[in-house]
MOPAC internal coordinates of N, CA, C and O (Angstrom, degrees):
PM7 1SCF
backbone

  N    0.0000 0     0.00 0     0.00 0    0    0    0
  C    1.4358 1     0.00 0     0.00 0    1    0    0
  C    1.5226 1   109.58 1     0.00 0    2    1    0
  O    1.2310 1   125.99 1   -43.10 1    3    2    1
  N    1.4949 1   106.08 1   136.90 1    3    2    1
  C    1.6206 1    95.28 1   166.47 1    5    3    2
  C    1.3196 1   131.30 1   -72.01 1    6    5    3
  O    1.2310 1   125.30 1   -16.60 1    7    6    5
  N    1.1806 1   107.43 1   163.40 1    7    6    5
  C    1.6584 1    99.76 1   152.97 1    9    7    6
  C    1.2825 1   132.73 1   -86.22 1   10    9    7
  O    1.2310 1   112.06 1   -25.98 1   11   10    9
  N    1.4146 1   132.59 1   154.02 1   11   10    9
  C    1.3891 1   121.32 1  -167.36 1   13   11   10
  C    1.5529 1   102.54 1   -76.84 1   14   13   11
  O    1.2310 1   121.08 1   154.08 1   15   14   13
  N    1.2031 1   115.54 1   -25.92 1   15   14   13
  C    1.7381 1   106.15 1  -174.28 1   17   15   14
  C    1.2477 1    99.48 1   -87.47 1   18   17   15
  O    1.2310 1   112.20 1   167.06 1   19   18   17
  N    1.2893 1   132.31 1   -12.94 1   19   18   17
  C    1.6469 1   131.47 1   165.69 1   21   19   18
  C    1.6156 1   108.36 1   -47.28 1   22   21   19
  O    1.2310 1   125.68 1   127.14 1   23   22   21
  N    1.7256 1   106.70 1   -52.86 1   23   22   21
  C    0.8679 1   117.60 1  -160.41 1   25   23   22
  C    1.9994 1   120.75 1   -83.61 1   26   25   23
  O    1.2310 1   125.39 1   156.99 1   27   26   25
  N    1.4706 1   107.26 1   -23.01 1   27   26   25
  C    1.3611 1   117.92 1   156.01 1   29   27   26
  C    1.6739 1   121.30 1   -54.44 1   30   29   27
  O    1.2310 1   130.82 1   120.81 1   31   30   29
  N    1.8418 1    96.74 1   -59.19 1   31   30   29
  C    1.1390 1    90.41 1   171.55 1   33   31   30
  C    1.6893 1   129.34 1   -55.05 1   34   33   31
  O    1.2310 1   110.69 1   125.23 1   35   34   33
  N    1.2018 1   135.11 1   -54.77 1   35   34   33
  C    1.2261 1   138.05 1   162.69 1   37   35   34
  C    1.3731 1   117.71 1   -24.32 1   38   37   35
  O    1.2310 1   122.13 1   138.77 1   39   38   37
  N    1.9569 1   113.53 1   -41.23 1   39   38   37
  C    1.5205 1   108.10 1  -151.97 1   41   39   38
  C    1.8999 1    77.36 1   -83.13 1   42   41   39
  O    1.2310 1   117.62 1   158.78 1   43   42   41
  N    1.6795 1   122.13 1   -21.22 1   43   42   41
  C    1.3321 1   100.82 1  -151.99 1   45   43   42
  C    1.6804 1   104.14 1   -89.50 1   46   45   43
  O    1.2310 1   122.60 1   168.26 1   47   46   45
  N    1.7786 1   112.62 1   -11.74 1   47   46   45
  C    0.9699 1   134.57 1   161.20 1   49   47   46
  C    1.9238 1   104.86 1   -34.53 1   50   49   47
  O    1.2310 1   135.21 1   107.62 1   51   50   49
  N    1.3491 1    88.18 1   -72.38 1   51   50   49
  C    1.2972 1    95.74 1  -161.63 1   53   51   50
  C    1.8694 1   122.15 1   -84.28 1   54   53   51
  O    1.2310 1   124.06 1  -159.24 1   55   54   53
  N    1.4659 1   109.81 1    20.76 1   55   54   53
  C    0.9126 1   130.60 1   172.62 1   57   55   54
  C    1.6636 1   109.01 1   -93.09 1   58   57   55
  O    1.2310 1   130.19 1   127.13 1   59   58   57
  N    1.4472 1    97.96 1   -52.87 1   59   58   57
  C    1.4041 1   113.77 1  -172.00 1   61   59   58
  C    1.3706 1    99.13 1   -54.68 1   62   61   59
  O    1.2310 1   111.38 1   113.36 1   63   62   61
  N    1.7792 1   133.84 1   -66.64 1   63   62   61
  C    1.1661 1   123.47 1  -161.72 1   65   63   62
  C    1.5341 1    86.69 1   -87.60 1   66   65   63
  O    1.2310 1    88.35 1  -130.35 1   67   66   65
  N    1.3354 1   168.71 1    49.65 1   67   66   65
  C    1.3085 1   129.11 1   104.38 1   69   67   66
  C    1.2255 1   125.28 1   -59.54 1   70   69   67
  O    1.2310 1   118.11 1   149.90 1   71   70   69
  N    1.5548 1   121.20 1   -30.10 1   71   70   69
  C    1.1861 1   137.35 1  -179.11 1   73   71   70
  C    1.3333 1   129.10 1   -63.02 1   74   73   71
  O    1.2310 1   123.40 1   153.33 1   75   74   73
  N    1.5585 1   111.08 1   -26.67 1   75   74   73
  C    1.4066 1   145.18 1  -177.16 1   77   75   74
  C    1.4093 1   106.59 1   -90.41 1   78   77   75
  O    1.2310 1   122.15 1   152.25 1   79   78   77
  N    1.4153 1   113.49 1   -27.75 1   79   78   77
  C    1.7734 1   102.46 1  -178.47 1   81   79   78
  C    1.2713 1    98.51 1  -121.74 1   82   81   79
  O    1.2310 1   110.22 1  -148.53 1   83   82   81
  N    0.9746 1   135.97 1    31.47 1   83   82   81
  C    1.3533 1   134.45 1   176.97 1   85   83   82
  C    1.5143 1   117.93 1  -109.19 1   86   85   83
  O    1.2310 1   113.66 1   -68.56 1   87   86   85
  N    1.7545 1   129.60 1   111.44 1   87   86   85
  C    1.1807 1   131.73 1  -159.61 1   89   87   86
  C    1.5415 1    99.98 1   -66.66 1   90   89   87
  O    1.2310 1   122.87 1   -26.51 1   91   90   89
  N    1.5737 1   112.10 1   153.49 1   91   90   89
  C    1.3199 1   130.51 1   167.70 1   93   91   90
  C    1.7870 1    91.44 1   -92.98 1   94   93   91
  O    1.2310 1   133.44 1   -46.20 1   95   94   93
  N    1.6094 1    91.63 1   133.80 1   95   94   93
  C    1.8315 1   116.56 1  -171.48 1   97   95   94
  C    1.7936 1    76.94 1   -59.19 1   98   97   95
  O    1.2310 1   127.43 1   -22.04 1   99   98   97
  N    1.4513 1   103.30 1   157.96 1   99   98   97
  C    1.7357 1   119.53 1   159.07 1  101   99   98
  C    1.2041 1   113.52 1   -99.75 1  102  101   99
  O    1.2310 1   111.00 1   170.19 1  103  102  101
  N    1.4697 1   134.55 1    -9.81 1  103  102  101
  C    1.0537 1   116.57 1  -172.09 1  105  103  102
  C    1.1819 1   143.42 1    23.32 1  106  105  103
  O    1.2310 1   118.50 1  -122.78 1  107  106  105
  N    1.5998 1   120.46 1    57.22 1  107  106  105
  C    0.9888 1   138.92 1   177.01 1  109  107  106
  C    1.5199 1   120.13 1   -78.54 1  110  109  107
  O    1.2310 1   124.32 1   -42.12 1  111  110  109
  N    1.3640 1   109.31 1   137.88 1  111  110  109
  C    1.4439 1   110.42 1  -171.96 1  113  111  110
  C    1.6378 1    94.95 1  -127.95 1  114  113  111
  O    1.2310 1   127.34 1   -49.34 1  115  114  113
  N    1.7833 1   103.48 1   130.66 1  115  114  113
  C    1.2386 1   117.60 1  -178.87 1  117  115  114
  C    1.5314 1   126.85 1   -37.22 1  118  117  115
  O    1.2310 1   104.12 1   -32.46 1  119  118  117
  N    1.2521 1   146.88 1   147.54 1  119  118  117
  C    1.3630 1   137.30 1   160.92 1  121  119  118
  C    1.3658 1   119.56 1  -129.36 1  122  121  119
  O    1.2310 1   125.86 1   -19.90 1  123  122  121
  N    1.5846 1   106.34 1   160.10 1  123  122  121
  C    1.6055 1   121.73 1  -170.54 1  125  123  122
  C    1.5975 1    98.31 1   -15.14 1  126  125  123
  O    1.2310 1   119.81 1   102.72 1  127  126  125
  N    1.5400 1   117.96 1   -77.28 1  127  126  125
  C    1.5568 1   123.05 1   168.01 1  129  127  126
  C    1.1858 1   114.41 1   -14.22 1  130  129  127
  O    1.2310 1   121.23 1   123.20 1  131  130  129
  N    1.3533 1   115.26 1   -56.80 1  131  130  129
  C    1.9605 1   103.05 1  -164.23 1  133  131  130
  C    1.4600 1    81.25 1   -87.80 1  134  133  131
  O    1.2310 1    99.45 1    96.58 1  135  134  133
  N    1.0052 1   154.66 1   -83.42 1  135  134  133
  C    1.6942 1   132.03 1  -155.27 1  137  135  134
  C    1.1866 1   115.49 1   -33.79 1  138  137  135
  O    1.2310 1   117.64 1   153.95 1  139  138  137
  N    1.7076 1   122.10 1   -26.05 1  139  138  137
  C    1.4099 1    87.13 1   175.07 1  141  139  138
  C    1.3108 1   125.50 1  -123.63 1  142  141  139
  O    1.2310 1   137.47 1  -154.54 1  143  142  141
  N    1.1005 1    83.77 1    25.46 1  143  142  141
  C    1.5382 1    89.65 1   176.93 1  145  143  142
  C    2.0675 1   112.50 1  -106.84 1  146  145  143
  O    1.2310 1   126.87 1  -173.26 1  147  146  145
  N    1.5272 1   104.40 1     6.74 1  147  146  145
  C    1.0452 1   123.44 1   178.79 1  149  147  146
  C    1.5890 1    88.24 1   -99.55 1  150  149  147
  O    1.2310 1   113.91 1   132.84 1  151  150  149
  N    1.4098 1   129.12 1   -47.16 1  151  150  149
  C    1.4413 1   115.36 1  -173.75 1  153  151  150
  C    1.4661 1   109.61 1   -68.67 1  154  153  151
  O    1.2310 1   114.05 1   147.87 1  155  154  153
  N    1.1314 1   128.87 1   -32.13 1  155  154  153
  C    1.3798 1   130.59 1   156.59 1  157  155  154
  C    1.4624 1   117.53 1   -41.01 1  158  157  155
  O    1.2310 1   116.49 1   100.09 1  159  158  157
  N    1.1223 1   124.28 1   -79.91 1  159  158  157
  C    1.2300 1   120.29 1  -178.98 1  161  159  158
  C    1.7131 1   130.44 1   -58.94 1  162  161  159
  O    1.2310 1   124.49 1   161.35 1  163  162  161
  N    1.4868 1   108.99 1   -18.65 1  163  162  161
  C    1.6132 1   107.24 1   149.71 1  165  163  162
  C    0.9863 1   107.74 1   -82.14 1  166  165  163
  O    1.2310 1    91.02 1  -179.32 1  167  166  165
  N    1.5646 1   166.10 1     0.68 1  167  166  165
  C    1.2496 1   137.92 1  -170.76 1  169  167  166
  C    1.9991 1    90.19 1  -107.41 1  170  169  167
  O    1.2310 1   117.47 1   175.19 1  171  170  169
  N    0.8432 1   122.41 1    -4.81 1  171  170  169
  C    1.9317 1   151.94 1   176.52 1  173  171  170
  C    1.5733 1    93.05 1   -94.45 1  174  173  171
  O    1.2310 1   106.87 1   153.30 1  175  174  173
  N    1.2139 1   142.05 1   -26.70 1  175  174  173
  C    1.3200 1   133.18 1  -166.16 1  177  175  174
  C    1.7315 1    94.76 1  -112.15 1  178  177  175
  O    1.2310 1   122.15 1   134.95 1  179  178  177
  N    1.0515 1   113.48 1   -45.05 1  179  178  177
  C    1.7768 1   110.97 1   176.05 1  181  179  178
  C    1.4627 1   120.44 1   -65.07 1  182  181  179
  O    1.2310 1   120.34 1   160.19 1  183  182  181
  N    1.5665 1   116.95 1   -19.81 1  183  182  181
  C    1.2911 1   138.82 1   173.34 1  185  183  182
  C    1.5544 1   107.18 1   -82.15 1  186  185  183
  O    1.2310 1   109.35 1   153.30 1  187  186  185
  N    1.1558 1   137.56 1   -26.70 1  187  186  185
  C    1.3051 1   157.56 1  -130.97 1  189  187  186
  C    1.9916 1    89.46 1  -130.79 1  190  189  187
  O    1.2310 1   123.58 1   118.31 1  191  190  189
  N    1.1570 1   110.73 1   -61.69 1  191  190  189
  C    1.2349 1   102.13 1  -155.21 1  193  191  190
  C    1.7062 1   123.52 1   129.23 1  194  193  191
  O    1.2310 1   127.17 1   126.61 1  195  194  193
  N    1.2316 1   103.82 1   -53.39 1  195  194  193
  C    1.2069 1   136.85 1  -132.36 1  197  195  194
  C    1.9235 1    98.13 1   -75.09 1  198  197  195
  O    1.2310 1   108.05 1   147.29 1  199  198  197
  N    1.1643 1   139.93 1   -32.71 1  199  198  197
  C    1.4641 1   161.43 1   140.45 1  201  199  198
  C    1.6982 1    94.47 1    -5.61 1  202  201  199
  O    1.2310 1   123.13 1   -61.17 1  203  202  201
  N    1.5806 1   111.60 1   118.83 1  203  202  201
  C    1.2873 1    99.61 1   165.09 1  205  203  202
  C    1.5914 1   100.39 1  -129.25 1  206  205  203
  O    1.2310 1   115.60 1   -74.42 1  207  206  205
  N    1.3356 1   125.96 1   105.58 1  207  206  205
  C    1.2833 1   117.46 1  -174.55 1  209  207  206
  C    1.8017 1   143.15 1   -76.77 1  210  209  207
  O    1.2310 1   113.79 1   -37.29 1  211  210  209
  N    0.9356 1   129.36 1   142.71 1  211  210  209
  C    1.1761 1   123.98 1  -171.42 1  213  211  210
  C    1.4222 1   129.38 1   -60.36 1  214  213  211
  O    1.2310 1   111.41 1    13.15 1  215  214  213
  N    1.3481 1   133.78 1  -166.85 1  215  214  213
  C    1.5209 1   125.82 1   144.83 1  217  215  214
  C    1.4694 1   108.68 1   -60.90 1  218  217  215
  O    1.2310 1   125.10 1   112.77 1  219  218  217
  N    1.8686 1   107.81 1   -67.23 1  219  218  217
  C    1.0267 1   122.22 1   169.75 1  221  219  218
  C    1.4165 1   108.59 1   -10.19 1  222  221  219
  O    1.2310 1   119.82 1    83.95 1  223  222  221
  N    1.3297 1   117.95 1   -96.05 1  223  222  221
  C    1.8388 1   136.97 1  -179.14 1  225  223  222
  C    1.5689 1    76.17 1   -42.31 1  226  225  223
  O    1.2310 1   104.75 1    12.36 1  227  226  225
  N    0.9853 1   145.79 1  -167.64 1  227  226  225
  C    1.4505 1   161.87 1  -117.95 1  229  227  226
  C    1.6628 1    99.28 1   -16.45 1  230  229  227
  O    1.2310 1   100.08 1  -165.84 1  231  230  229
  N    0.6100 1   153.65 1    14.16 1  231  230  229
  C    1.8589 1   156.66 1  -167.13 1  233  231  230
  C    1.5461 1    99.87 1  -129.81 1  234  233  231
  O    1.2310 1   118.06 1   123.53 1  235  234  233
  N    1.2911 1   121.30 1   -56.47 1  235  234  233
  C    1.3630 1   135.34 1  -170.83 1  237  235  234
  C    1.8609 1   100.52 1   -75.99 1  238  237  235
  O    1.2310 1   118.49 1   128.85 1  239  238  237
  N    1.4616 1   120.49 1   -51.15 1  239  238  237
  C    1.2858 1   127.15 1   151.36 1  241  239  238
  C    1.8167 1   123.25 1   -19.29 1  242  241  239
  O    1.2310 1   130.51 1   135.97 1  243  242  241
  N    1.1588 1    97.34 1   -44.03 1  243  242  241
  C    1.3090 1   125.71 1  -175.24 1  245  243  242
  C    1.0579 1   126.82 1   -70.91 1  246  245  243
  O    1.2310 1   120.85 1   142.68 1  247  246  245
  N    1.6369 1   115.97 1   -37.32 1  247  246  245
  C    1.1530 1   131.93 1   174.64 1  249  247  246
  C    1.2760 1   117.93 1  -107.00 1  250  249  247
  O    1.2310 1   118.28 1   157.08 1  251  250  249
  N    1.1394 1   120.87 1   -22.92 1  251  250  249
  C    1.8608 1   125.93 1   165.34 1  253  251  250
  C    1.5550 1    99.73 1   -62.53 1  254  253  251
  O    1.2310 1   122.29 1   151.60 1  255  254  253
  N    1.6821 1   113.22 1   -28.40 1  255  254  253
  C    1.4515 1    93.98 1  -165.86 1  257  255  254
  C    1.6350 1   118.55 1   -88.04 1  258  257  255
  O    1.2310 1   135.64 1   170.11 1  259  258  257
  N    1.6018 1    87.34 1    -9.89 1  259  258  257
  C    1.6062 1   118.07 1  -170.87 1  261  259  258
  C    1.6732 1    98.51 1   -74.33 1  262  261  259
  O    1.2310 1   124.31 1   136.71 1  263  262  261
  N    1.2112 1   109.33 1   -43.29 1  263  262  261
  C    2.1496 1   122.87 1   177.01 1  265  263  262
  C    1.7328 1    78.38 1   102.49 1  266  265  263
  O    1.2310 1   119.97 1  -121.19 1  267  266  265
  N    1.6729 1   117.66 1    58.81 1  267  266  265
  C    1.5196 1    98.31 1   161.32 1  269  267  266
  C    1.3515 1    87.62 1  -114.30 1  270  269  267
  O    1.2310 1   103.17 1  -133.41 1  271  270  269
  N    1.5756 1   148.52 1    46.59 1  271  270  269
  C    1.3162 1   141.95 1   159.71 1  273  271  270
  C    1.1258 1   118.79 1   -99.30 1  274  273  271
  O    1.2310 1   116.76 1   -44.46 1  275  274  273
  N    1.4960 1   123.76 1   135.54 1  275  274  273
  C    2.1587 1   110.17 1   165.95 1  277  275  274
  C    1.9957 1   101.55 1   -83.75 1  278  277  275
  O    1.2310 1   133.65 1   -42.93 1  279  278  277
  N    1.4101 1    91.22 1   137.07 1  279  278  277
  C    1.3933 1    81.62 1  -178.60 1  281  279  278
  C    1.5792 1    93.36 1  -128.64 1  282  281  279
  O    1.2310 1   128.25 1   -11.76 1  283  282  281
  N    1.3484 1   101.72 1   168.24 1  283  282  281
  C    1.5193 1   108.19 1  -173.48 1  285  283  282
  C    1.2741 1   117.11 1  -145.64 1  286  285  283
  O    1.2310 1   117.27 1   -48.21 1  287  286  285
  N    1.7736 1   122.80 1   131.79 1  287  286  285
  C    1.6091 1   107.56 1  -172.68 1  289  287  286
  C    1.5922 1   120.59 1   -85.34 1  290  289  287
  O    1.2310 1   106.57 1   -58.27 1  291  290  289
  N    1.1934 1   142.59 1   121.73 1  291  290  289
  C    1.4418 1   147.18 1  -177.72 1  293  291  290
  C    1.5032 1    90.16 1   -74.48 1  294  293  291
  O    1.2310 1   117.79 1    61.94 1  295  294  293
  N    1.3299 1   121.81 1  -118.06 1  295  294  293
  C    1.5880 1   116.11 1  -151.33 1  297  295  294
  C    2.1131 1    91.27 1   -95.02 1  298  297  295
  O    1.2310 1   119.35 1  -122.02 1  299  298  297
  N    1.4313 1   118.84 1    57.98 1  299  298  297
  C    1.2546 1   115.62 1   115.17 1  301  299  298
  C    1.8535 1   100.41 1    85.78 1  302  301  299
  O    1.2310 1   126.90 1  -173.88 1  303  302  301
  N    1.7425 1   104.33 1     6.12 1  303  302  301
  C    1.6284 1   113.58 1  -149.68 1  305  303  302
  C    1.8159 1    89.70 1  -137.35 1  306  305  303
  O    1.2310 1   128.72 1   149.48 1  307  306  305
  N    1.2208 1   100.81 1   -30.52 1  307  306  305
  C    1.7447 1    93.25 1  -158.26 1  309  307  306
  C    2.0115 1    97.12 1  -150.69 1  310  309  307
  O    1.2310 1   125.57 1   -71.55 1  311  310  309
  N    1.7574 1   106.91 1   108.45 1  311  310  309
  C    1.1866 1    95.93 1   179.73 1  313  311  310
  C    1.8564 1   123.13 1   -64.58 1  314  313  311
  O    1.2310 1   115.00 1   -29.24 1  315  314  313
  N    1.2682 1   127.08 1   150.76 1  315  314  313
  C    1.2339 1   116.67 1   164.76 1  317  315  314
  C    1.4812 1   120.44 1  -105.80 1  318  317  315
  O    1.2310 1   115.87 1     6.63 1  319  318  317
  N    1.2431 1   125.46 1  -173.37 1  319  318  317
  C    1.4111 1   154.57 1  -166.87 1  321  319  318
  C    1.6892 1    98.73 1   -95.41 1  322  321  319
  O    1.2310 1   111.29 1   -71.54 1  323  322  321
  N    1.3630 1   134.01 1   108.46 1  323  322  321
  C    1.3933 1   124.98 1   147.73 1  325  323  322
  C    1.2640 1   115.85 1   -85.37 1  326  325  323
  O    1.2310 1   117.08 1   -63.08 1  327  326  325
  N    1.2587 1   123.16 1   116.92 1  327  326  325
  C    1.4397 1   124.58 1   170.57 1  329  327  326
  C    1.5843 1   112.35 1  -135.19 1  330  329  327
  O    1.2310 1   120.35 1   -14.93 1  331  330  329
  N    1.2701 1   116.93 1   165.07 1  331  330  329
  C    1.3295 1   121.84 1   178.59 1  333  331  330
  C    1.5876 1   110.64 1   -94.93 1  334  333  331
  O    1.2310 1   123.12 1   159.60 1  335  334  333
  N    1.5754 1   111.62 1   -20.40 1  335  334  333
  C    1.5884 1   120.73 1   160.17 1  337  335  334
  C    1.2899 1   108.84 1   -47.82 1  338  337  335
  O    1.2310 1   107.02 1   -61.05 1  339  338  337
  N    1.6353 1   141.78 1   118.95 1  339  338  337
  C    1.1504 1   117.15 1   170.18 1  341  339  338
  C    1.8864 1   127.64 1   -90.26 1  342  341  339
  O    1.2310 1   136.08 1  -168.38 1  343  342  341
  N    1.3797 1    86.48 1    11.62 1  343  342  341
  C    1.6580 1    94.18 1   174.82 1  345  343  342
  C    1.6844 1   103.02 1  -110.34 1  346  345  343
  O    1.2310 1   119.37 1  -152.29 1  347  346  345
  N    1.5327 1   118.82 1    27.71 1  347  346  345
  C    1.6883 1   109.06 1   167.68 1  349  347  346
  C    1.7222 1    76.24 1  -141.49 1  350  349  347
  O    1.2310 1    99.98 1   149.05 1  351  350  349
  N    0.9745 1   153.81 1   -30.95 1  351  350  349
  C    1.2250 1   157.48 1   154.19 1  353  351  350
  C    1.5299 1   106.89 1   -14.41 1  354  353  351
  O    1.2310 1   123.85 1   -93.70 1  355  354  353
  N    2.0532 1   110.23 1    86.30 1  355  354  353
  C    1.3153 1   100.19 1   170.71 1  357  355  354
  C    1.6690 1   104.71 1   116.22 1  358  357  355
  O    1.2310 1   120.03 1   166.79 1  359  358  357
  N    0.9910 1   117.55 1   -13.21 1  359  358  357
  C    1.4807 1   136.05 1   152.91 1  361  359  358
  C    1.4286 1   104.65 1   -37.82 1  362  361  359
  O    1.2310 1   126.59 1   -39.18 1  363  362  361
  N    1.5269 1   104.93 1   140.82 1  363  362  361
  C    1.6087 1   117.01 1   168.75 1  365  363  362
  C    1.3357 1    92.71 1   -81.14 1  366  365  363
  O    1.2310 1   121.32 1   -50.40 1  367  366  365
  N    1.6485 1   115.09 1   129.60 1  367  366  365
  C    1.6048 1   131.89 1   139.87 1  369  367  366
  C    1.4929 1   116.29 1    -9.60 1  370  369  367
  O    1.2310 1   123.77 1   135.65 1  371  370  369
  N    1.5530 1   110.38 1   -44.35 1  371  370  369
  C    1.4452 1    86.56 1  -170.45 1  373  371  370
  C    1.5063 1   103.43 1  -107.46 1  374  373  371
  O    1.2310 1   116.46 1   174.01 1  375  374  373
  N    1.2086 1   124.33 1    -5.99 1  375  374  373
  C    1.5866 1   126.78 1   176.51 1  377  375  374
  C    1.5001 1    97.51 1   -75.25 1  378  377  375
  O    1.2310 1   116.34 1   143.95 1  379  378  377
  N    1.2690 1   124.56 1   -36.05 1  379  378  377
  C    1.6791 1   108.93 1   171.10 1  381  379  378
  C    1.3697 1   127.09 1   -65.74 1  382  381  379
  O    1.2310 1   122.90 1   171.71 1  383  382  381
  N    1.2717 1   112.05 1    -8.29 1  383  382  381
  C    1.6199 1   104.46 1   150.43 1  385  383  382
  C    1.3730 1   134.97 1  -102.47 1  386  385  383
  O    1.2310 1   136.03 1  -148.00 1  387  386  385
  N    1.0145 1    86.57 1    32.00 1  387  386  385
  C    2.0266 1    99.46 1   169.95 1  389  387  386
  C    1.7127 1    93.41 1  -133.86 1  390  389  387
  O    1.2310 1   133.28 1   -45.28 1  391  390  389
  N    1.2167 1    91.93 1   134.72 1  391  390  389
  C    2.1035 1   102.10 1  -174.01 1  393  391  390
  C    1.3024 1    91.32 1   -80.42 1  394  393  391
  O    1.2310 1   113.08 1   120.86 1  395  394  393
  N    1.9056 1   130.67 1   -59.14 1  395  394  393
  C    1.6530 1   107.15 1   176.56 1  397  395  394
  C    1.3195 1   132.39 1   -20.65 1  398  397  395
  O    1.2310 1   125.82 1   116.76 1  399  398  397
  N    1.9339 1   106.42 1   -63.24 1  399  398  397
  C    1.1551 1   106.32 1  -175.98 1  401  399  398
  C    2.0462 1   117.62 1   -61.77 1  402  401  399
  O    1.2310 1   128.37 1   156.44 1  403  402  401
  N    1.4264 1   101.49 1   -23.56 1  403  402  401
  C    1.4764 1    81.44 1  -174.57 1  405  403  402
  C    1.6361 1   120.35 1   -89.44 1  406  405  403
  O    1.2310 1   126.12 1  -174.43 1  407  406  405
  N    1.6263 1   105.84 1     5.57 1  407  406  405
  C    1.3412 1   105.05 1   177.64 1  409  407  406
  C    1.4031 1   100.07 1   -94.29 1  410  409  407
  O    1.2310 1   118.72 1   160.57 1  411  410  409
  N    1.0074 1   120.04 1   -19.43 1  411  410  409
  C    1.8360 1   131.52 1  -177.89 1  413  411  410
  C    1.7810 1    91.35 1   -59.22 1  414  413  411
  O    1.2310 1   124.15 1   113.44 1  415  414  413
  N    1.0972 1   109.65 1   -66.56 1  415  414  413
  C    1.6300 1   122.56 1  -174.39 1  417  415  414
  C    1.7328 1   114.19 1   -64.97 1  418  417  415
  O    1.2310 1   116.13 1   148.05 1  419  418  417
  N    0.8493 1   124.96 1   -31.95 1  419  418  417
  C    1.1320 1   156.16 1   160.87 1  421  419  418
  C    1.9471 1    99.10 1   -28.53 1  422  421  419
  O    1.2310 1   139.99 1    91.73 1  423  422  421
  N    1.4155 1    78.83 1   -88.27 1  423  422  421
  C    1.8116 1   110.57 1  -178.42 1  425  423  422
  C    1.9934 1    96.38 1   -50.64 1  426  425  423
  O    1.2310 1   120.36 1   121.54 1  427  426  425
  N    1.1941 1   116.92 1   -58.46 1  427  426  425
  C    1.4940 1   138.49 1  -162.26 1  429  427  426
  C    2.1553 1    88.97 1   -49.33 1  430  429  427
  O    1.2310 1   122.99 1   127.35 1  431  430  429
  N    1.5106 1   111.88 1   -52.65 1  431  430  429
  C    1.5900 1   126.33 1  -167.50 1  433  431  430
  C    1.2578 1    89.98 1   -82.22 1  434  433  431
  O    1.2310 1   101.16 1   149.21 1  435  434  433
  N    1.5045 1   151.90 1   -30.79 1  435  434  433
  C    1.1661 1   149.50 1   174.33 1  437  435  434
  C    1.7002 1   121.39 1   -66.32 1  438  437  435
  O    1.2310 1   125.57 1   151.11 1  439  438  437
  N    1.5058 1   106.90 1   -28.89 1  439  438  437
  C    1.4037 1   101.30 1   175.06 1  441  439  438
  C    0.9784 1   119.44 1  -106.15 1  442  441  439
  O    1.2310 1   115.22 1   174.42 1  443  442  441
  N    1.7418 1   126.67 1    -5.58 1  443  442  441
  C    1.0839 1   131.15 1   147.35 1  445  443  442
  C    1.8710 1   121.18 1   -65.02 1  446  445  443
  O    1.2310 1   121.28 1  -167.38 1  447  446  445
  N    1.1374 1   115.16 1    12.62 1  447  446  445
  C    1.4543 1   128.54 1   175.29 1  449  447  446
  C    2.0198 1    99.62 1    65.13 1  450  449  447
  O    1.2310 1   123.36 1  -134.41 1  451  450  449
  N    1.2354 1   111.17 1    45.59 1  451  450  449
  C    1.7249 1   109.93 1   170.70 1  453  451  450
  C    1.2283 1   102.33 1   -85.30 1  454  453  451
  O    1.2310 1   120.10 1   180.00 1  455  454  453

């Protein structure tokens, strides 16, 4: 039989090193850089083919094409996408109305861990 303080100690054992190897989140939030280099590589993915789009992307398609998006200009040349999604977050205005391009971009904010 154990002992009960055998058994504290162990649980506090094993508290301590989960706590110890366990990463602190980065909370990283995308920048100018990753937007555009995500719009790059979908407008490379619509050329390509390669874009397989969602419901989602065809719904959202739908409504960028409708003008139900807030968009916003970064350096003053190319409007973007405001969204609270952070993998459509930063999208060109007009690539959000094509569902290819936003699953292209999509995927592009996804492997950068957005």
């Amino acid at each position: 039989m154990v002992m009960p303080h055998n058994v504290v100690i162990a649980l506090a054992l094993m508290l301590f090193v989960s706590l110890a190897t366990t990463r602190t989140a980065d909370g990283q939030v995308p920048a100018a850089v990753d937007f555009a280099t995500c719009n790059q590589v979908a407008h490379h993915g619509i050329k390509a083919g390669t874009a397989s789009p969602t419901m989602g992307d065809r719904s959202r398609a739908d409504s960028a094409r409708a003008g139900a998006v807030t968009t916003n200009s970064l350096d003053f040349k190319v409007k973007v996408v405001e969204s609270s999604d952070p993998q459509i977050h930063g999208i060109e205005a007009e690539g959000a109305k094509d569902a290819r391009y936003q699953a292209a971009y999509r995927s592009c904010m996804r492997r950068k861990g957005f």
